[in-house]
Each structure stands twice: as structure tokens, then as C-alpha cells.
C-alpha positions in Angstrom: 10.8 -53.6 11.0 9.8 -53.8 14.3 11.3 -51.4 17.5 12.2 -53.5 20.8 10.7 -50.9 24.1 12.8 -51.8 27.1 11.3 -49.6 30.3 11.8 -49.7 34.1 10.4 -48.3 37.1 9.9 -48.3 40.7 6.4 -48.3 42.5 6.5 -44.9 44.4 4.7 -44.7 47.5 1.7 -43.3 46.2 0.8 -46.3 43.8 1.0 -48.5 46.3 -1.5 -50.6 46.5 -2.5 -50.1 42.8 -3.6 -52.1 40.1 -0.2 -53.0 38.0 -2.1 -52.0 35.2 -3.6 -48.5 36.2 0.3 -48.4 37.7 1.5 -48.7 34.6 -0.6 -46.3 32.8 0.6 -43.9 35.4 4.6 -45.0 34.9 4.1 -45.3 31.4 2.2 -42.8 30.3 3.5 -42.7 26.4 1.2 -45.9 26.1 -2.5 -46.2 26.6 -3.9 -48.3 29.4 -5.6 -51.2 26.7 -1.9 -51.7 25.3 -0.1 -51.8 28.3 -3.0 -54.2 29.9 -2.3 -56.7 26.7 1.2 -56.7 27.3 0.8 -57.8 31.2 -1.4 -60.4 29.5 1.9 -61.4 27.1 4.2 -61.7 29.5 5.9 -58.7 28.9 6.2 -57.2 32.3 7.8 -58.1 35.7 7.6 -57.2 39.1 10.5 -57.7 41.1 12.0 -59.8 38.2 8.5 -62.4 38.0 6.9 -62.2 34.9 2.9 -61.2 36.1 0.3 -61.8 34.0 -2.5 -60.6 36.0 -3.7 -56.8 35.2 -5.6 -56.4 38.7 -2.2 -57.9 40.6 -1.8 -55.1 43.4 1.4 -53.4 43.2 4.0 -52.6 46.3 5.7 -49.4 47.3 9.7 -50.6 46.2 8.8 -52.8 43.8 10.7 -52.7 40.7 8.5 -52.9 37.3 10.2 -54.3 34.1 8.5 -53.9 30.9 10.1 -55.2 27.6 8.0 -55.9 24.6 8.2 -55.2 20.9 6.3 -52.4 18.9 5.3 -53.5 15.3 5.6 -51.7 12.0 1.6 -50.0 12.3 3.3 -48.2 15.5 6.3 -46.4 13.6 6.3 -42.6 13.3 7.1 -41.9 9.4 10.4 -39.5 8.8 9.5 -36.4 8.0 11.8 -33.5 6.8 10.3 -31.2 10.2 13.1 -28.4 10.7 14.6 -28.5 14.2 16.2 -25.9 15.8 19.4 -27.5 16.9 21.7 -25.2 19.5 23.8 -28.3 20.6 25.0 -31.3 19.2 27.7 -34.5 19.7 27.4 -38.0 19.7 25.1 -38.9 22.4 22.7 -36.5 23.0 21.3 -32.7 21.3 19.5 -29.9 22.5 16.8 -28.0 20.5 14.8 -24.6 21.0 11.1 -25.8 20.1 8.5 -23.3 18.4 5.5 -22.8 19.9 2.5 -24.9 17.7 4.8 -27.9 17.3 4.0 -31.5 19.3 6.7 -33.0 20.7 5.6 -37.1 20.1 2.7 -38.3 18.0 -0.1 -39.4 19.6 -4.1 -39.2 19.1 -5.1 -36.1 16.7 -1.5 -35.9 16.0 -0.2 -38.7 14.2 2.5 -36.8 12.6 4.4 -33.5 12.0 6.4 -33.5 15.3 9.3 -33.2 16.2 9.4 -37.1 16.9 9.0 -37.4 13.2 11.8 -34.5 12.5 14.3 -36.8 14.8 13.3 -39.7 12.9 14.2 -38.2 9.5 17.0 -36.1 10.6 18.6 -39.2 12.7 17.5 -42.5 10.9 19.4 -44.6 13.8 16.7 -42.7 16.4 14.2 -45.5 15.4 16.3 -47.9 17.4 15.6 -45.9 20.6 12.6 -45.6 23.0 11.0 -42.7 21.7 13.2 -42.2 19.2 15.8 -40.5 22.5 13.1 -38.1 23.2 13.4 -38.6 27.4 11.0 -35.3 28.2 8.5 -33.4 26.8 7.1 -29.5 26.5 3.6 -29.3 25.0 2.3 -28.0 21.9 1.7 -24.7 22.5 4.9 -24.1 25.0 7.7 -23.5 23.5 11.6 -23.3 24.3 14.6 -25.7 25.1 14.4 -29.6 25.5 17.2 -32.5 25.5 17.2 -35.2 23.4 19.3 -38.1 23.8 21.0 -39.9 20.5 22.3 -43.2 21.8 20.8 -45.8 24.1 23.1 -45.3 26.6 22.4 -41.8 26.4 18.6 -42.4 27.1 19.3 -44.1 30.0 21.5 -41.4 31.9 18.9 -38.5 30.9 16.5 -40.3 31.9 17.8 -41.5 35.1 19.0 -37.6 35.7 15.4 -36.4 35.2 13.7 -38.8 37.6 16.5 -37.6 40.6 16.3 -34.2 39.6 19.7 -33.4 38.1 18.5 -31.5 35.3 17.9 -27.8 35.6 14.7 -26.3 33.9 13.6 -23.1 34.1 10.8 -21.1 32.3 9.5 -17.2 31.7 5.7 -17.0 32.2 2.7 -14.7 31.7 0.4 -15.5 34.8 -3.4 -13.5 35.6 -3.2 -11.1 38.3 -0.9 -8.9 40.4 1.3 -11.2 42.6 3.2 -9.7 45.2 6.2 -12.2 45.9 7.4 -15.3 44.4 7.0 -19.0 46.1 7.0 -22.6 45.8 4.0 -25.1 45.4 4.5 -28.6 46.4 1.1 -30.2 45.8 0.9 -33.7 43.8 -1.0 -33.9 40.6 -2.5 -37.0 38.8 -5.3 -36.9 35.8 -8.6 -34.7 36.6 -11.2 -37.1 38.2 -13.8 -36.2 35.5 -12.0 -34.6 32.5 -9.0 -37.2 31.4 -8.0 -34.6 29.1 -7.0 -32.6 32.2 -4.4 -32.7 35.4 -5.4 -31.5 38.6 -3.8 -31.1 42.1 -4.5 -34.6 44.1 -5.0 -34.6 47.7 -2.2 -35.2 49.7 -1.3 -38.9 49.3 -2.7 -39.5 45.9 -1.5 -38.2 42.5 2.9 -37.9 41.6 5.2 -35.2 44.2 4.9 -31.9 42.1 7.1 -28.9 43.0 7.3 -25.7 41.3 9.3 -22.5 42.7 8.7 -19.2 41.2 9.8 -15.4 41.6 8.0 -12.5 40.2 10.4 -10.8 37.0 8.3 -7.9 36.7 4.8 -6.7 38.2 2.1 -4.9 35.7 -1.3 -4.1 37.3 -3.1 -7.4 36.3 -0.6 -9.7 35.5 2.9 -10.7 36.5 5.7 -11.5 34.9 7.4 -15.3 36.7 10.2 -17.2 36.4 9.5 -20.7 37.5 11.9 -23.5 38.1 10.5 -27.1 38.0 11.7 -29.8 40.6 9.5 -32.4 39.3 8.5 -32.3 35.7 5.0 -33.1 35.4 2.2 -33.4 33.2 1.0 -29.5 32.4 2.9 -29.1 35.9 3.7 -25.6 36.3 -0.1 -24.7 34.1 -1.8 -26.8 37.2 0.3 -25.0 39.8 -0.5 -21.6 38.2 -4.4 -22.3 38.2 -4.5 -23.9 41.8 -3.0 -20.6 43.2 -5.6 -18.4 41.3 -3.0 -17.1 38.7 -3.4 -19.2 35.5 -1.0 -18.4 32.7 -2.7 -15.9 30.0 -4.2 -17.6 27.1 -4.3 -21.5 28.6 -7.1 -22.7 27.3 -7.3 -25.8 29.6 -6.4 -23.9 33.3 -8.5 -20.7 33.0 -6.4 -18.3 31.2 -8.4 -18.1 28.1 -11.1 -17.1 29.9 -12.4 -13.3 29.3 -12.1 -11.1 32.1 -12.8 -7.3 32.7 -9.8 -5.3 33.6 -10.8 -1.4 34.9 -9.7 1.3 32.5 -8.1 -0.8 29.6 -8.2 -0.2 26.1 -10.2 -2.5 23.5 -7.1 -3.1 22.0 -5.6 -4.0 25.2 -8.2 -6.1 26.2 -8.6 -8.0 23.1 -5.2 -8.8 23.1 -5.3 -10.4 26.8 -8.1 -12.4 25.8 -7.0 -13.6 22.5 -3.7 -14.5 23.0 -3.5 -17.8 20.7 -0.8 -19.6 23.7 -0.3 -20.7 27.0 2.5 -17.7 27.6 5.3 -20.3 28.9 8.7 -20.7 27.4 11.4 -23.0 28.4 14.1 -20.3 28.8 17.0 -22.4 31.0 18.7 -26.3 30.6 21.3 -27.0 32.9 22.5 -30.9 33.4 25.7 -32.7 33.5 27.0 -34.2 30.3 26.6 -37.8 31.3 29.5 -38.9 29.5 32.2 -36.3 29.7 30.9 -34.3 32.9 31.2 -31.1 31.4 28.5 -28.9 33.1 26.0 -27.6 30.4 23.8 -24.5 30.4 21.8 -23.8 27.8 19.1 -20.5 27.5 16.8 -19.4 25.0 15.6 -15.7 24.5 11.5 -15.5 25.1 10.0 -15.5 21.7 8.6 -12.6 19.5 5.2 -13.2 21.1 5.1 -12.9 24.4 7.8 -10.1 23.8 5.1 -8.0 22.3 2.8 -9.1 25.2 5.3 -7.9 27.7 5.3 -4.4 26.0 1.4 -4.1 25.6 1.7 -5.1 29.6 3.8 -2.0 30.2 2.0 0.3 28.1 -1.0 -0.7 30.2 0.3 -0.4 33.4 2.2 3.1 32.3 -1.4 4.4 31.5 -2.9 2.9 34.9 -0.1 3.7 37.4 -2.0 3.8 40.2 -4.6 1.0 39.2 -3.6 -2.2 40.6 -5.9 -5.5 40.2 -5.5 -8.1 42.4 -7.7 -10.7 40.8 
């Protein structure tokens, strides 16, 4: 049994003059950089409809990449009975309201118990798709809404509605310190220059366009309450955004939240809390998008879960005791 991958892209202006390999790992970024630099070397990719062989070839703004190749059985994510939420479903595509703690598509550490592998049982003709229709991602620890696609043709539409910004997303987040008014930030983001495990805000002209616009929900003396709405989606976008304006998202343990800090007049208990909380506090609370088949507008929402409801309580307890005590940090 083998699964046929069938991908396509266009060299934005940032790449331009790239390696077609480090391009592709940029495109592509489901597959490592080894196994997408073997299939250049197979043949398996064109640019501007010539096959290119070549993993150092230097890539054009406007160029149109083709990849099409074939993923063997030792690449297969096993079914596995994982429960799904499911709050929408027909033909072609589904929505689902993910729990925090689950991975969305295996990869290294994880190379099952997602919800790649939950599609896969729950769907057995998902292993005929790219990704088994997953067509965008929320990370482990994030929880909330995301679209799947069921049929091919419903992979491509999503996919193509993501990349021009059709889809609506919109999250509830936790963020460090007292923020005053809401905003956007358009900075681009590409992979940390020393930590690979990391995104980081580029200078201008490097990196993928990354915008983020947020509003304040509710202000508590040392943190605020946001709700953000993506216009790109990404890698760890809005958790970079958050961290590059000195306002990481409590309990990130990759962007600063994590980290302990001393807030005047709190209680242990409050303080242990702050600096303990086990997540990221993000939740994917909003999915609006066209039905690409019938056109029917959809909207989808998800209540914040029990978590970060009992975060937002301890928040106003705090700030009831401190009324006067506002930390800008």
C-alpha cells in the first residue's frame, strides 16, 4: 500500500533566490529537508513544469513548484480508535473541537496517538488523501476548532482558501502583562536562527508575511485577556507575535510564558498557579469559511475550555484584591 503526495506552490518573493531544496523545506514543511532533497534527486519535482534534479538550483519569485512522488508503507500512520470531537460533518469536509494535549499529525517523538491517526481509523478512505485531509494545524498544547477536509477535491479548495485568506480564525488568549489597547503585528517569521525547534520574527524581507490583529477582552492587573484574529496562519504565529511585543501567552514554554515572575501583593496560591499553568493559554474559539461546494457560509465557535475558565476567575480574584495595583510588565 503505498499513498501518491501530489503538492503545489508558488515561490513568494521572499524565497527568491533560494535553494529549491531549502525552498521546499520552507513550502513543505510536513516533510524533512533530507526527504524532500532525495525526491528533487528522483525527479519528483518541477519548476515551471521542468523536472529539476538539482537541490542547489536557485529558485524565482513566480515560479510554480510541482511536487508528486509516492510515500511507501514504513511512512503510513496506523488507525487508531482516538475519539474526535466532531461538531460538523457531510461529505467533503468536518470540523472538530481539539483538546488541549492532543497532536494534530505524527511526526518525530509523536509517532502516533493524534488525531491524524483518529481520522485514519474513523475515515479509512482518508489514507488516500495528503495528510489524510488534514489542510491546517493547531499545536499540541492549543486547543479548539480546525477543518478537515474528506475528499480530494475538498483538500484542494481548503487549502487554496487558507493560502488567500478566506478562512476566518479567531482565538481567546491569556497574555503576560497589562495591555492597554488592542493592535495588529505584521512582522514575518521563519525558523529561529539558532534553536530549529523555535520561530522567530525575521527581518523585514526574510522569513513568510505574518499578521495577527488582536483586542483586549478583559484587563486584570498583570495580564490581559485578547482575542486575536490570524491573517496568515503560521508556525506558533500568534505565540511569536505575543513574545515579540513583550506579552507572551501564560504558560508557553517555548516564548517566555513559563517563565517565573514576581507579581506585587499576590497570593502563593495565585502565584503558583500563574507559573504552573501546564498550557500555552490559546484556544481556537471562531471558524468561519465558505462551504466550497455549496457556498453556504459557515461559522463555527467553541466555548474556552474548563482551564483557562478557572484561570480567568483566579485573574479576577486577583485583580478584585489589588484594585489599585496595576503591573505593566
Amino acid at each position: 500500500m503505498s499513498q501518491n503526495i501530489s503538492l503545489t506552490a508558488e515561490i513568494p518573493l521572499e524565497f527568491h533566490g533560494k535553494r529549491l531544496d531549502a525552498a521546499l523545506a520552507e513550502l513543505f514543511s510536513d516533510y524533512s529537508r533530507s526527504r524532500l532533497k532525495d525526491w528533487i534527486v528522483d525527479s519528483k519535482v518541477k519548476v515551471d513544469g521542468n523536472i529539476v534534479t538539482v537541490p542547489r538550483e536557485k529558485v524565482l519569485v513566480g515560479q510554480t513548484i510541482e511536487l508528486n512522488c509516492e510515500i511507501g508503507d514504513e511512512d503510513f500512520s496506523k488507525p487508531q480508535d482516538i475519539p474526535l470531537n466532531v461538531i460538523f460533518e457531510d461529505d467533503d469536509l468536518l470540523v472538530i473541537d481539539k483538546p488541549a494535549g492532543l497532536v494534530v499529525h505524527p511526526g518525530a517523538g509523536c509517532p502516533d496517538g493524534t488525531v491524524m491517526n483518529g481520522l485514519l481509523h474513523r475515515y479509512p478512505n482518508s489514507k488516500d488523501l495528503p495528510r489524510a485531509g488534514i489542510v491546517h494545524r493547531l499545536d499540541k498544547d492549543t486547543s479548539g476548532l480546525m477543518v478537515i477536509a474528506k475528499s480530494l477535491r475538498a483538500v484542494h479548495k481548503l487549502t487554496k482558501a487558507i493560502s488567500r485568506h478566506e478562512v476566518v480564525r479567531e482565538y481567546e488568549a491569556i497574555a503576560i502583562g497589562h495591555m492597554t489597547a488592542g493592535g495588529t503585528v505584521d512582522k514575518p517569521i521563519g525558523r529561529h536562527p539558532t534553536n530549529r525547534i523555535m520561530m522567530s520574527v525575521c527581518p523585514e524581507g526574510m522569513g513568510k508575511e505574518a499578521i495577527t490583529h488582536y483586542r483586549v477582552l478583559e484587563k486584570f492587573r498583570a495580564h490581559t485577556r485578547l482575542r486575536l484574529r490570524l491573517e496568515t496562519g503560521r508556525t506558533h504565529q500568534i505565540r511569536v507575535h505575543m513574545a515579540y511585543i513583550k506579552h507572551p501567552l501564560v504558560g508557553d514554554p517555548v516564548y517566555g510564558g513559563k517563565r517565573s515572575r514576581f507579581i506585587p501583593n499576590a497570593t502563593p496560591e495565585f502565584t503558583k498557579i500563574i507559573n504552573t499553568f501546564p498550557r500555552q493559554a490559546l484556544h481556537a474559539a471562531m471558524l468561519e469559511f465558505e462551504h466550497p461546494f455549496t457556498g453556504e457560509q459557515l461559522s463555527f465557535s467553541s466555548d474556552i475550555p474548563q482551564d483557562m475558565v478557572d484561570l480567568i476567575e483566579k485573574l479576577r480574584e486577583d485583580t478584585e484584591a489589588n484594585p489599585l495595583d496595576i503591573v505593566w510588565a
